[in-house]
Structures are given as structure tokens and as C-alpha cells.
C-alpha positions as CSV (number, residue, x, y, z in Angstrom):
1,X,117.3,30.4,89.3
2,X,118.8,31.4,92.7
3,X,120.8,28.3,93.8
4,X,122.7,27.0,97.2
5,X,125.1,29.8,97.2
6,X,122.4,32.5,96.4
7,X,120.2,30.8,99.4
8,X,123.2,30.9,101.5
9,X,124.1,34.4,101.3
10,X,120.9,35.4,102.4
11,X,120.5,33.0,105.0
12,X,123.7,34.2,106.6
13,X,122.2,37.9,105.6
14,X,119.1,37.8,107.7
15,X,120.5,35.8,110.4
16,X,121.1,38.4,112.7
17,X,118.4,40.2,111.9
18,X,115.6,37.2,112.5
19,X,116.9,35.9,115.8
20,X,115.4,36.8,118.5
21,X,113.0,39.0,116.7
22,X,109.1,39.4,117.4
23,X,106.6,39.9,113.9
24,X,104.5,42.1,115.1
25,X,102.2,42.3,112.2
26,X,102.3,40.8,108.3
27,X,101.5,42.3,105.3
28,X,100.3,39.9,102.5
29,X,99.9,42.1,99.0
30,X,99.9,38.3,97.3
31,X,98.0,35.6,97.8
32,X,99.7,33.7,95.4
33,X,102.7,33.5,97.0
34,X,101.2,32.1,100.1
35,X,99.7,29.1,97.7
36,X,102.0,26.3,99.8
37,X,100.8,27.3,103.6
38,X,98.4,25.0,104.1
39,X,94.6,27.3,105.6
40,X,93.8,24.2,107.6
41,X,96.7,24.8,110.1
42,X,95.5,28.3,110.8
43,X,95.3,31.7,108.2
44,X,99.3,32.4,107.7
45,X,99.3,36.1,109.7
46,X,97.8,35.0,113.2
47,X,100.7,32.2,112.7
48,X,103.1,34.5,113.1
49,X,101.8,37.8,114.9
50,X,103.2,38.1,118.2
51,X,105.4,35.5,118.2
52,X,109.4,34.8,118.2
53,X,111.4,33.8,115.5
54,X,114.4,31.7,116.5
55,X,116.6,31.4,113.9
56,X,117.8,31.0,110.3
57,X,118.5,27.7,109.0
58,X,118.8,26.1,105.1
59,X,118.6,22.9,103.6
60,X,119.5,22.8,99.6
61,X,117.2,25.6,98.3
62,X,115.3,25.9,101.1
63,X,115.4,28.1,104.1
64,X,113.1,28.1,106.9
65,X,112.8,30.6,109.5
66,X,111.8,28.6,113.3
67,X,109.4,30.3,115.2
68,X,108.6,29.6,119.5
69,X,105.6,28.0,118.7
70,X,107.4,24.9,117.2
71,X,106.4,25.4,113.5
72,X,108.7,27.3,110.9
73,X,108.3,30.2,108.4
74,X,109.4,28.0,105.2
75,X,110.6,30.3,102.2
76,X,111.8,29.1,98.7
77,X,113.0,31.9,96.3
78,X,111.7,30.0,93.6
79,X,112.8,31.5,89.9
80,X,113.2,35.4,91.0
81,X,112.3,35.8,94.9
82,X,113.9,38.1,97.1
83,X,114.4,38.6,101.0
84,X,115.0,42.0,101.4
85,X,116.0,43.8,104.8
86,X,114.6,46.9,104.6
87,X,114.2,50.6,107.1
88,X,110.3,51.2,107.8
89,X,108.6,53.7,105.8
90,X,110.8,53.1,103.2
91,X,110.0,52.6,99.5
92,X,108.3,49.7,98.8
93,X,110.2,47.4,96.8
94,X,109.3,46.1,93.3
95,X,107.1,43.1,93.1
96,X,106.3,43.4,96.9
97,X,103.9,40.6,97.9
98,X,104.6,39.8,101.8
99,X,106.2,42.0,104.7
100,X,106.8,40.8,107.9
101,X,107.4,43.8,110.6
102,X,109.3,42.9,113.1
103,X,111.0,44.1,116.6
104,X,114.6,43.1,117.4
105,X,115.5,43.8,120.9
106,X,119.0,44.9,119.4
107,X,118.2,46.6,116.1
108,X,115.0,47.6,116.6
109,X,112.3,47.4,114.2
110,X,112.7,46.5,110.9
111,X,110.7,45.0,107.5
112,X,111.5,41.8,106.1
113,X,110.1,42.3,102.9
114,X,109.4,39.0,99.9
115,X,109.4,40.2,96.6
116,X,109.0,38.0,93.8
117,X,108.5,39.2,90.0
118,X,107.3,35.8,88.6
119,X,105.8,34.5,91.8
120,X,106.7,31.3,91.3
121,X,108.3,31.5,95.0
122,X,106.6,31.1,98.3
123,X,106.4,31.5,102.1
124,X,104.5,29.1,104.2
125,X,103.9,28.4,107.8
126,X,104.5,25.0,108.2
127,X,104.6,22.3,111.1
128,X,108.5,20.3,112.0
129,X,108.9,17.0,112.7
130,X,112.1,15.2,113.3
131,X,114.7,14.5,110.5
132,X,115.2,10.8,109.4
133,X,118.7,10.8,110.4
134,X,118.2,12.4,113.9
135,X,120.6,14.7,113.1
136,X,120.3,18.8,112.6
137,X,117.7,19.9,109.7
138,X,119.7,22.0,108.2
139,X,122.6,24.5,108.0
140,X,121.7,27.3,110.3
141,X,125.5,29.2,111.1
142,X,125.9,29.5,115.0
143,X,122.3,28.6,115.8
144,X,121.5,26.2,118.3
145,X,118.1,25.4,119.9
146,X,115.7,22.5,120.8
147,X,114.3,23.1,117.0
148,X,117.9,22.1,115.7
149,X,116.9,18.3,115.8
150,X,113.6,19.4,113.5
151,X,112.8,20.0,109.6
152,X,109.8,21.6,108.2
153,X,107.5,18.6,106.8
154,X,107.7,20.4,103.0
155,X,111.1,20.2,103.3
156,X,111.9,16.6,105.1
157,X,112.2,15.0,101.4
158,X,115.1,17.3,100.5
159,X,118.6,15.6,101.0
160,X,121.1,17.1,102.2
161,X,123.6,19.3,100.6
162,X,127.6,18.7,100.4
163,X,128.4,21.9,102.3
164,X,126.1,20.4,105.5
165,X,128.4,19.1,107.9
166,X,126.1,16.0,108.6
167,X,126.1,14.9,105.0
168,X,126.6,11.5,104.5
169,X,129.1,10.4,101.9
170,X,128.8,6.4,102.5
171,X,125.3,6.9,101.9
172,X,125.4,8.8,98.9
173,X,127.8,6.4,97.6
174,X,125.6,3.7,97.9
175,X,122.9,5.2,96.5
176,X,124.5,6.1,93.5
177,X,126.0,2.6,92.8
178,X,122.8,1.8,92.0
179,X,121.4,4.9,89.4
180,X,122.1,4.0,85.8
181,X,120.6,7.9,84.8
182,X,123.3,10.1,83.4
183,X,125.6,11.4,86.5
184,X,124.2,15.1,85.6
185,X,120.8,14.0,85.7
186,X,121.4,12.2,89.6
187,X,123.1,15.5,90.7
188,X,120.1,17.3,89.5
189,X,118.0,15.3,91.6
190,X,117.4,16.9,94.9
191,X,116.8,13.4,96.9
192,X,120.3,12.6,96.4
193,X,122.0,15.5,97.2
194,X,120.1,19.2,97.2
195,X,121.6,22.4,96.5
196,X,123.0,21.8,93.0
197,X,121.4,23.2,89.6
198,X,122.7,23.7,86.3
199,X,125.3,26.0,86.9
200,X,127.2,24.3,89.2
201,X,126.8,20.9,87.9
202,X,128.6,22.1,84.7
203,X,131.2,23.6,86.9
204,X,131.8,20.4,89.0
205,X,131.7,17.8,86.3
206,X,134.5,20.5,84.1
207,X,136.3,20.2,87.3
208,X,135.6,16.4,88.0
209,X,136.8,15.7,83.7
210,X,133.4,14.0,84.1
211,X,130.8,13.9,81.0
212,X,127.2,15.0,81.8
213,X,125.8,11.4,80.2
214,X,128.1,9.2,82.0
215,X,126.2,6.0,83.9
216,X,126.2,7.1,87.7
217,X,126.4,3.2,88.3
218,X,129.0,3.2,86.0
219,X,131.3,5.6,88.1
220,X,134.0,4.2,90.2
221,X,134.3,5.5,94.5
222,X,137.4,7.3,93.5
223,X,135.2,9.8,90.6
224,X,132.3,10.0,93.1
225,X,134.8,11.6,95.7
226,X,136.7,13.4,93.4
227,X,132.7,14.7,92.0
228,X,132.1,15.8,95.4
229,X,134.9,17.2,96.3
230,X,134.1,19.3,92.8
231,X,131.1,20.7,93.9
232,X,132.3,21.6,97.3
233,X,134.9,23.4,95.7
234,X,132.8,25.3,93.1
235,X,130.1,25.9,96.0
236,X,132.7,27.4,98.4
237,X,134.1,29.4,95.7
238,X,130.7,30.9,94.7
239,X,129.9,31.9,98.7
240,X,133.3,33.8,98.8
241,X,132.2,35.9,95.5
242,X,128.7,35.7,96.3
243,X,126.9,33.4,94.1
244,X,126.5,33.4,90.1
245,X,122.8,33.7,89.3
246,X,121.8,35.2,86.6
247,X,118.6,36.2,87.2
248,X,118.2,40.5,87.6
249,X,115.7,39.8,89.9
250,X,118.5,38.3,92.2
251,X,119.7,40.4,94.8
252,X,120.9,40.0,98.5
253,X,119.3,41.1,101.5
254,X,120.2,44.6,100.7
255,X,119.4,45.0,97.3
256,X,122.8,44.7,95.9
257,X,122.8,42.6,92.9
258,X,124.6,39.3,93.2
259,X,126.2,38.7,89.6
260,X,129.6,36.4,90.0
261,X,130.1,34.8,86.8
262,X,133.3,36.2,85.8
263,X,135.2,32.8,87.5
264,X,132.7,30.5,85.4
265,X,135.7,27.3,83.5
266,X,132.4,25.7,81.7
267,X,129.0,27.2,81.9
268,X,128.1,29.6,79.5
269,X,131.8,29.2,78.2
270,X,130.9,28.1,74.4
271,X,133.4,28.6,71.9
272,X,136.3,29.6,74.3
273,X,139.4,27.2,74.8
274,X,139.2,25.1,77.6
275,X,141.3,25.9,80.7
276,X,142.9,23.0,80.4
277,X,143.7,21.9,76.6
278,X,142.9,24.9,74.6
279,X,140.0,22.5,72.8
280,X,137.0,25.1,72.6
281,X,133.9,24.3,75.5
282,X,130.4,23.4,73.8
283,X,127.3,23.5,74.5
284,X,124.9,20.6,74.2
285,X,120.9,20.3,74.7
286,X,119.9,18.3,78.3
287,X,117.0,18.1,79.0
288,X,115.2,21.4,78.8
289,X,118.2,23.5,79.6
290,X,122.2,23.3,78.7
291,X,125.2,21.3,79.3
292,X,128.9,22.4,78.8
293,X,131.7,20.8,78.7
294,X,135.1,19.9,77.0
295,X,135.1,17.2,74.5
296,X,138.3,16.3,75.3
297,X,138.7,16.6,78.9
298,X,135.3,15.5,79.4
299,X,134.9,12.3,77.2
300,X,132.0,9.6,77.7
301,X,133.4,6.6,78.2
């Protein structure tokens, strides 16, 4: 599954290409992918026909796309979606199921094409309302505007992310002291802090000498900063090579694939030493998925 990095790359990919820019007409070849726009607010095309879309902005996982008429184009990539930038009359692309056309007063027209083999991503026009904290929604690069204030209402439950400027360490802090779940678990758990998924949780707890199962509660201020500071490392690092899914279907806004595992310490690192002591990593069931760690470095206390 695409995560933060992967989001982030094509955020910042079709920035410049969305702002300022008029859809001048949609293309849906999927109905399933519209399945979280909401038909009583108005059929999803005459939503966006004609009108301006302001900017590029992400919270987590999620990116939204404002538009002059105060609502939002909200997109999640889901398992295997795809934003693709693309030349009109060019080939379609694989799994095509939406195409915005649009008209840039700088780069002229272009196709903002969402592809999605598994279709379990979406795009959906939906209304913004103000965000608890009356602070900016999200992370949107240089964009400012009287929509910065605002989140899409499918996204207002979404916390915020370590890389946002506006997130809150205190807060999280305090909400933590009082989890007892496993600390992978809580960082999992996209109310406390968004953006994370298995990947880099395995790469911030290797980095943290954390153990997946360790109480939250149990965790002293000093870990929980020295946890954060871990994931804002490993996050940072990814956007420099470009994210680590591992999904094919993953590319960036111009088709280019976006494989960056070769810097991985922990995850999918079974059976080779450890970085630090040699001791080899393994790989343990959690949950549906994976954790790896160290067993030495990484002990549960």
C-alpha cells in the first residue's frame, strides 16, 4: 500500500500542475471508484466542470485537491491507485477509471488521469469544514488560500502526521500515556498520528530499539520523542529516495515506478544481521501482516 511518502511525492508532483487550473470536463470509466462521493451533494462531474482548482494539499494518506466553490476533490490511492499526469490524446493508461481534463493558464491543457487496478481507491467531491485545532488541514507545499484553515469532512478524523508542521507533540504525548495496546499497534492507528503503515513502523521502532508489543502506556517521554523523532527520520529519508512501496502498480505522476527499498535496516530484512549487533532480524506474525525486528536490540521489556 502506497504510504505518506508515496502520497507525498505525488502531491508535490501535481502541485503545479492543479493550481490554478480549470476541469473542463471528467471522464468517469468507473463507477466504483466514485463509491465515497456522496450523489446527494450533486452527480461528481457538474461538481467539478468549469470550475478552479486551488491547490494540492495532504493529510496522512489523504490528498485533497480545493476547488473555488469551497468543496474539495478528495483522493485516496487506496492499495494500487495512481495519479498520473498525462499529454492529451495520449494512450490511455492501464486500469483507467476517472480523467479530469483540465486547462492551465501556464501549461496548457492537460489529463489528470486515476488509475486503479484493484479499485479499492477513490475520488470524491466532498464539502470542508473547519479543522478542530483551527489550524491548516493539511500539508499543501507553498499553498496558501482562505481554504488553508479547512479539511474535507472524510478526512477531519485523520490526525495529523509527524512531518506536518502543526503537529502537536504534547498532545500526542498525552494521548499515548494513556494506550495500553502494543506501541506498533497505536502507530498503526491513524487517530493518533496518520501517515504511518507497516513499513515504516518496522523502520522507526529498529531505529527507536523499540519492540513492536511494548505497552504504549508503558513508554517513558524520553522513547516517545526519541519514536518520533524515528519516524521523522525514516519518512524524510524515504521522500529524498522517493518512497518504498512495493506495490507495481505504484508509480509517480509520470509513470516512473517508485521502488526504494534498497535503504530498508528492518523490514523485509529476515535472516540478515542486524545493523547494529550482527544478531540476524526476524520476522514475527501481527496482526494480519509482519513485524521485524532485532531480538536483541529490540527486547520487550
Amino acid at each position: 500500500m502506497p504510504e505518506l511518502p508515496e502520497v507525498e511525492v505525488v502531491r508535490a508532483g501535481v502541485e503545479p500542475a492543479v493550481t490554478g487550473a480549470t476541469v473542463t470536463a471528467v471522464e468517469i470509466f468507473e463507477p466504483r471508484s466514485l463509491r465515497r462521493h456522496d450523489p446527494l451533494s450533486g452527480p461528481f462531474a457538474e461538481q467539478l466542470e468549469g470550475h478552479v482548482l486551488l491547490g494540492a494539499v495532504r493529510r496522512g494518506k489523504f490528498l485533497w485537491l480545493p476547488i473555488d466553490t469551497g468543496r474539495a476533490l478528495v483522493i485516496h490511492l487506496g492499495m494500487s491507485g495512481q495519479v498520473l499526469l498525462r499529454e492529451p490524446g495520449s494512450a490511455a493508461d492501464r486500469q483507467l477509471r476517472v480523467r479530469l481534463h483540465l486547462d492551465h493558464p501556464d501549461h496548457g491543457e492537460l489529463w489528470l488521469n486515476f488509475a486503479d487496478q484493484r479499485i479499492f481507491g477513490s475520488m470524491a467531491v466532498d464539502r470542508m469544514q473547519p479543522t478542530a485545532d483551527g489550524l491548516p488541514g493539511g500539508f499543501a507545499g507553498a499553498g496558501v488560500g482562505a481554504w488553508s484553515g479547512l479539511i474535507p469532512g472524510q478526512v477531519a478524523h485523520i490526525a495529523r502526521d509527524p512531518l506536518d508542521p502543526d503537529f502537536g507533540t504534547d498532545a500526542a504525548l498525552s494521548a499515548l500515556a494513556r494506550r495500553g495496546s502494543g506501541i506498533k499497534r497505536v502507530l498503526l492507528d491513524q487517530t493518533w498520528v496518520s501517515g504511518i503503515g507497516n513499513i515504516y513502523a518496522d523502520e522507526a521502532l529498529f531505529a527507536a530499539g523499540l519492540h513492536y508489543d511494548q505497552p504504549a502506556s508503558s513508554l517513558s517521554r524520553a522513547e516517545v520523542i526519541r519514536l518520533l523523532d524515528a519516524v521523522r527520520t525514516v519518512l524524510q529519508r524515504a521522500l529524498a529516495e522517493g518512497g518504498t512501496s512495493f506495490d507495481a502498480q505504484y508509480v509517480n505522476v509520470n509513470g516512473q515506478s517508485g521502488y526504494f527499498s534498497h535503504s530498508l535496516a528492518a523490514y523485509g530484512q529476515q535472516g540478515k544481521p542486524c545493523p547494529r549487533c550482527g544478531t540476524p532480524i526476524v520476522r514475527e506474525q501481527f496482526m494480519n501482516r509482519s513485524s521485524h525486528l532485532c531480538p536483541v536490540c529490540q527486547r520487550l521489556r
